[in-house]
C-alpha positions as CSV (number, residue, x, y, z in Angstrom):
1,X,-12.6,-10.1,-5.4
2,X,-11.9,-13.4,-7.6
3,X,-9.6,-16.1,-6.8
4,X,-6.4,-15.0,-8.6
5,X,-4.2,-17.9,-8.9
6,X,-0.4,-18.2,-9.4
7,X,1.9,-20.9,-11.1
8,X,5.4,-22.5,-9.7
9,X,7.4,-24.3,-11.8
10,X,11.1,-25.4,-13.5
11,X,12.1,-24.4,-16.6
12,X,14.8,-24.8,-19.4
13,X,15.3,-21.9,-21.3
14,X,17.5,-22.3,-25.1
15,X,18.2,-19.3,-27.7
16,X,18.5,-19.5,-30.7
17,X,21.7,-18.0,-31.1
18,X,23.0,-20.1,-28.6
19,X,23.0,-20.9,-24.9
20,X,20.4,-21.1,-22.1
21,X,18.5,-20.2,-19.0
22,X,17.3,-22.8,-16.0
23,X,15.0,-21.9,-13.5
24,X,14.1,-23.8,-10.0
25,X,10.7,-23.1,-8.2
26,X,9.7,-20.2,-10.5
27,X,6.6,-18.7,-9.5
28,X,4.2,-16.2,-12.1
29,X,0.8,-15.0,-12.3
30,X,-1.5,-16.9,-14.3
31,X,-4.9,-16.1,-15.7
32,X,-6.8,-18.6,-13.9
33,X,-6.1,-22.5,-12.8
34,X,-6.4,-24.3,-16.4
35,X,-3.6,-22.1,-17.8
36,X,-1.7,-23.9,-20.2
37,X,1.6,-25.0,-20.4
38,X,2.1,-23.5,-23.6
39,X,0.5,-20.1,-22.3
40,X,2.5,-20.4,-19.2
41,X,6.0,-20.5,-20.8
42,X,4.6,-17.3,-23.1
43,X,3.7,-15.6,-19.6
44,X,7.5,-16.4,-18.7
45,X,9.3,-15.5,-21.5
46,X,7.1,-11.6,-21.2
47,X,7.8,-11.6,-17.7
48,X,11.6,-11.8,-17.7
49,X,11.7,-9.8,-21.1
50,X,13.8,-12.2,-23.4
51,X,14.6,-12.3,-26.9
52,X,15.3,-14.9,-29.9
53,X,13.9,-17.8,-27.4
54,X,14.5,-20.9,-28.7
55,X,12.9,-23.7,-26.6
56,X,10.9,-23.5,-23.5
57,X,10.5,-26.5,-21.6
58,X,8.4,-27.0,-17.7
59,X,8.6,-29.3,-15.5
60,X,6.7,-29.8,-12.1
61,X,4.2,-27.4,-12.6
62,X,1.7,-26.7,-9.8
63,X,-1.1,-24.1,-10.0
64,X,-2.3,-22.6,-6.7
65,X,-4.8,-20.2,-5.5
66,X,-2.8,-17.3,-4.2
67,X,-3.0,-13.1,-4.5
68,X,-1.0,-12.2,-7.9
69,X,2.6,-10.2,-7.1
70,X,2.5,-8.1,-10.3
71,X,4.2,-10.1,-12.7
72,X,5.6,-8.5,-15.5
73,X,3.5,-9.3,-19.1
74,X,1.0,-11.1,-16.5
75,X,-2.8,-11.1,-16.3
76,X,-4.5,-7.6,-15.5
77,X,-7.6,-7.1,-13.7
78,X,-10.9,-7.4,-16.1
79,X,-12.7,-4.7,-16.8
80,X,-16.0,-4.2,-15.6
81,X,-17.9,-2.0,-12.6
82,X,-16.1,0.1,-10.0
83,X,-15.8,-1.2,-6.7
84,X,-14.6,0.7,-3.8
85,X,-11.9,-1.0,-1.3
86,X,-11.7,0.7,2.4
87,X,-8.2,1.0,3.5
88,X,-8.8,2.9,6.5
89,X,-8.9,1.8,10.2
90,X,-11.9,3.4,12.6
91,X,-11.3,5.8,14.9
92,X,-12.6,5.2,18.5
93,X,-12.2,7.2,21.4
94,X,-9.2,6.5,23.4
95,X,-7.9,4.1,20.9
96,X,-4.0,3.4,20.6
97,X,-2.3,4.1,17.4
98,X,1.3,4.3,18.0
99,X,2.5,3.3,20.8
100,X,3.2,6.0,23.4
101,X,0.9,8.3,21.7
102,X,-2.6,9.4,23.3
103,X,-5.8,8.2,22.0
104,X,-8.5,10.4,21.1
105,X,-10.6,12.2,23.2
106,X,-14.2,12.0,21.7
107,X,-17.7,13.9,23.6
108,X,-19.8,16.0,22.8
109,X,-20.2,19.7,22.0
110,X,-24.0,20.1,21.7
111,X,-26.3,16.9,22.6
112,X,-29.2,16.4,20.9
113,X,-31.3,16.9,24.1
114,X,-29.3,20.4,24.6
115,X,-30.2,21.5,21.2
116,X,-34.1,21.5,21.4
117,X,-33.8,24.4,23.3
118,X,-32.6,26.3,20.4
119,X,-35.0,24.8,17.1
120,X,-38.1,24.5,16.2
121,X,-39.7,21.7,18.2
122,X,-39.2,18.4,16.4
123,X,-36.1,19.6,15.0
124,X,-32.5,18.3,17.0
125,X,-28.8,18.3,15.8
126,X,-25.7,17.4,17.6
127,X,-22.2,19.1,17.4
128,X,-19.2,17.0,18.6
129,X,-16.0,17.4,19.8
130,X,-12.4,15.4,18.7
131,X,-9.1,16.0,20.6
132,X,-6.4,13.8,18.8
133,X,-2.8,14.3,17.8
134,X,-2.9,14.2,14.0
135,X,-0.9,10.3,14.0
136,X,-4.2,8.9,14.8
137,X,-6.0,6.1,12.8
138,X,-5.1,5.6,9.2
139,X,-3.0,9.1,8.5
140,X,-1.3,11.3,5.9
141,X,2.1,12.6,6.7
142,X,3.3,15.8,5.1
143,X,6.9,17.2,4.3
144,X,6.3,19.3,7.3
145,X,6.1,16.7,9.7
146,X,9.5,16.2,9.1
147,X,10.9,19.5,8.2
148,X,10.4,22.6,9.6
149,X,10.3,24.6,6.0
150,X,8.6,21.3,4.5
151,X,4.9,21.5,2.7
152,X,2.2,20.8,5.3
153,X,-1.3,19.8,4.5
154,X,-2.3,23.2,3.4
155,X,0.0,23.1,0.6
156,X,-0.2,19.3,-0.6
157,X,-1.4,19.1,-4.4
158,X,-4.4,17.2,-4.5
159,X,-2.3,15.2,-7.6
160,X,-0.4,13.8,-4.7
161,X,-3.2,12.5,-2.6
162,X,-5.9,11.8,-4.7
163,X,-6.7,9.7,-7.7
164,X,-3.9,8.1,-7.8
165,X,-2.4,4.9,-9.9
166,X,-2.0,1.9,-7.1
167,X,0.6,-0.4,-7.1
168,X,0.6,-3.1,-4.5
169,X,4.0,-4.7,-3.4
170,X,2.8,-8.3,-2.1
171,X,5.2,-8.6,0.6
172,X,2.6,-10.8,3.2
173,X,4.4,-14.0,4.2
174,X,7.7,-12.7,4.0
175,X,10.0,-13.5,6.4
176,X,12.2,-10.3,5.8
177,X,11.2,-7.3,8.3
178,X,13.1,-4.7,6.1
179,X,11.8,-4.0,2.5
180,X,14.8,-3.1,0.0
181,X,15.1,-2.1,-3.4
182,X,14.7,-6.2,-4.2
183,X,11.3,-6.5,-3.3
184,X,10.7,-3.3,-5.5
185,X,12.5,-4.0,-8.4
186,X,9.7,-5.8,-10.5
187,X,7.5,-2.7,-9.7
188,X,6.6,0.0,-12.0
189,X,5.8,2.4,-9.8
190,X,6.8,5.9,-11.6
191,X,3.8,8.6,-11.3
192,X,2.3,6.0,-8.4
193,X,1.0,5.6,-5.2
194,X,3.0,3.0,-4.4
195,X,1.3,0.6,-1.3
196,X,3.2,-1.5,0.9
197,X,1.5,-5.4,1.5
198,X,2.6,-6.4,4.4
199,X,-0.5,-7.7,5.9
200,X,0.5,-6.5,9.3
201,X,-2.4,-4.9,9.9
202,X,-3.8,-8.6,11.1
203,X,-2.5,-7.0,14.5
204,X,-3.8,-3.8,14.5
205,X,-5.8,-2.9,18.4
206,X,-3.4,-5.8,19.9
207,X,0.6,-5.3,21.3
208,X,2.2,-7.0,18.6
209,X,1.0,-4.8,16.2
210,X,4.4,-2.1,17.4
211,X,6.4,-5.1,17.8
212,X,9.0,-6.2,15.0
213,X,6.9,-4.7,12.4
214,X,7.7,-4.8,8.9
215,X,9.5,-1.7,7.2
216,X,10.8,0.4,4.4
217,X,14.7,1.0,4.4
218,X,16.7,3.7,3.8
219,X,18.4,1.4,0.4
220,X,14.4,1.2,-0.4
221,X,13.1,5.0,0.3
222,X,15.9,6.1,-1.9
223,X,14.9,3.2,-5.0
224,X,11.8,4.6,-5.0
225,X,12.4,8.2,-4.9
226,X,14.5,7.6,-8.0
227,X,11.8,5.8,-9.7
228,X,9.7,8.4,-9.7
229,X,6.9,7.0,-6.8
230,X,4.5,9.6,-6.0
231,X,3.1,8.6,-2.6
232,X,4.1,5.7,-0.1
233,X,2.1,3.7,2.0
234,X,1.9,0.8,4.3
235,X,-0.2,-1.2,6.2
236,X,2.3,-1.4,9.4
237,X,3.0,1.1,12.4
238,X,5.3,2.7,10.4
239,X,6.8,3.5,6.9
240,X,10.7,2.9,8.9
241,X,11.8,0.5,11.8
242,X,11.0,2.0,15.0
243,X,13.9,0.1,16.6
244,X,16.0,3.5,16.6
245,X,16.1,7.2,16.4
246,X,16.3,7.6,13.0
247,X,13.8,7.8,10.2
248,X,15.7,7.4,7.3
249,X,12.3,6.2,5.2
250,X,10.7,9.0,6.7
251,X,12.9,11.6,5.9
252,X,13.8,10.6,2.2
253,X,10.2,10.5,1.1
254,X,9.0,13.6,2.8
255,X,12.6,15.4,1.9
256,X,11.6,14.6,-2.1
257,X,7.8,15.9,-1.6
258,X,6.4,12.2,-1.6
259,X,3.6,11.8,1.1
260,X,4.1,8.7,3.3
261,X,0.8,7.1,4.1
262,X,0.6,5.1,7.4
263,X,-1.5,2.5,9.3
264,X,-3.2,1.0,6.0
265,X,-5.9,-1.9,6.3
266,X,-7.6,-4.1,3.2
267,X,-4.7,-4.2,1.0
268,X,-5.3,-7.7,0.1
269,X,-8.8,-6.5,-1.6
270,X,-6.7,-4.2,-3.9
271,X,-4.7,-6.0,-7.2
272,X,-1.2,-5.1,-8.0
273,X,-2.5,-3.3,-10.7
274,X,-5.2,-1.3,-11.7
275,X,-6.7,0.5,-8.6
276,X,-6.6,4.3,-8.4
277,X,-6.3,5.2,-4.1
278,X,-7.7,8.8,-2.8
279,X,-5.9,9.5,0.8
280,X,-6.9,13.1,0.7
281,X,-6.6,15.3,4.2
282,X,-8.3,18.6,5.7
283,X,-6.0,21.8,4.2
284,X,-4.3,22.6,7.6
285,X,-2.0,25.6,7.8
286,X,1.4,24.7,9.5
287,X,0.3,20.8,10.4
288,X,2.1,17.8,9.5
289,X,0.1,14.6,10.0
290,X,-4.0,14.4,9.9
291,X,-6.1,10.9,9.4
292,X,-7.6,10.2,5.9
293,X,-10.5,8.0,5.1
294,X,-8.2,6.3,2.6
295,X,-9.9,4.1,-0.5
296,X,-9.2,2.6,-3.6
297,X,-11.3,2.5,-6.9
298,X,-11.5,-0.6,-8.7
299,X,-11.8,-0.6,-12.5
């Protein structure tokens, strides 16, 4: 991808029909690193939506290489050839996932030496075998992995898996563990497949990576139910804090027939905007969770 670059700055907003807005350490997307000031206070004034602006005066501003958040009225991505991002982890035999939960058990069926026997001589295939539980890798839960009379993947619409609108929340950086309706708020995410940035996935294979993970809470599952989200995903052991019994993320999402999508990777390749993600799984009668070779397309 190109350098996308942000701006930080103070501002003095005045109206013309009287009174004023100050901001300290603002920070927006910017086009690129010889944005204006002029085009930068435009940029602002779209962003937070105001009307019969007056004056808009900057001070300090800095311009700084940095992965755009999704500001409102900001730059979009330019159009040009599709690229195609991975987002999924690889599956190895005996690898750890989650925490407590077996790796997978990978050999072999038919061997390529075993199956001469049975073609025409120059001519060898090989069969193999998997034995996982279906929370392996980079996976798709289902309504039915949560409740007993939920959809499983048998019965997801491929509308709710595949071709999807992405919106990535930038969250990487943050020192907050939980992700509330805040951190949403600025997000359009209605229709969406809506992709957590946590950039946890810097731990994946290692112990930290089920330790003090970021998560979704309950206050957050519910803000984007209401907003209409159509799948959720993140790049973190999972979509709720695993400090408990509960699930409350969990069973929000799956309760309202949105798929939660777990144990992401390559988020920071995707922009906020623009990116369509395919997470589709097998069609597997009375099954909740399977893995996914999750993507995204690029405009």
């Amino acid at each position: 991808m190109s350098t996308e670059y942000r701006a930080s700055f103070d501002a003095d907003i005045t109206f013309s029909n009287g009174g004023g807005l100050q901001a300290q350490g603002f920070r927006l997307d910017v086009p690129d690193a010889d944005v204006t000031e002029a085009a930068l206070a435009d940029l602002l004034v779209r962003h937070l939506g105001l009307l019969m602006v007056d004056e808009v005066r900057l001070r300090g501003v800095r311009v700084f290489a940095e992965p755009h958040k999704g500001s409102r009225g900001g730059p979009a991505p330019a159009p040009g050839p599709r690229r195609l991002v991975e987002l999924s982890h690889v599956i190895t035999a005996g690898m750890t996932t989650y925490p407590g939960l077996p790796g997978p058990e990978i050999t072999p069926h038919l061997t390529f030496a075993d199956s001469r026997a049975r073609y025409a001589p120059g001519t060898e295939f090989t069969i193999g075998r998997i034995s996982m539980v279906g929370n392996t890798g980079t996976y798709l839960d289902s309504p039915y992995h949560r409740y007993a009379g939920g959809t499983d993947l048998a019965g997801l619409p491929l509308d709710a898996i595949a071709d999807l609108p992405a919106v990535v929340v930038r969250l990487a950086g943050g020192t907050e563990r939980g992700i509330g309706p805040k951190a949403l708020a600025p997000y359009d995410v209605a229709g969406a497949a809506v992709l957590l940035h946590t950039g946890w996935d810097r731990h994946w294979g290692t112990p930290e990576y089920g330790v003090d993970a970021p998560f979704l809470t309950e206050e957050g599952a519910n803000a984007l139910v209401d907003a209409g989200a159509r799948l959720v995903g993140i790049d973190a052991v999972n979509i709720d804090s695993t400090d408990g019994g509960e699930r409350p993320a969990h069973s929000i999402l799956l309760a309202a027939g949105v798929p939660v999508l777990e144990h992401l990777t390559g988020l920071d390749q995707v922009p906020v905007t623009g990116a369509r993600l395919h997470a589709a799984p097998p069609r597997v009668r009375d099954f909740g969770t399977f893995p996914v070779r999750a993507y995204a397309v690029l405009p």
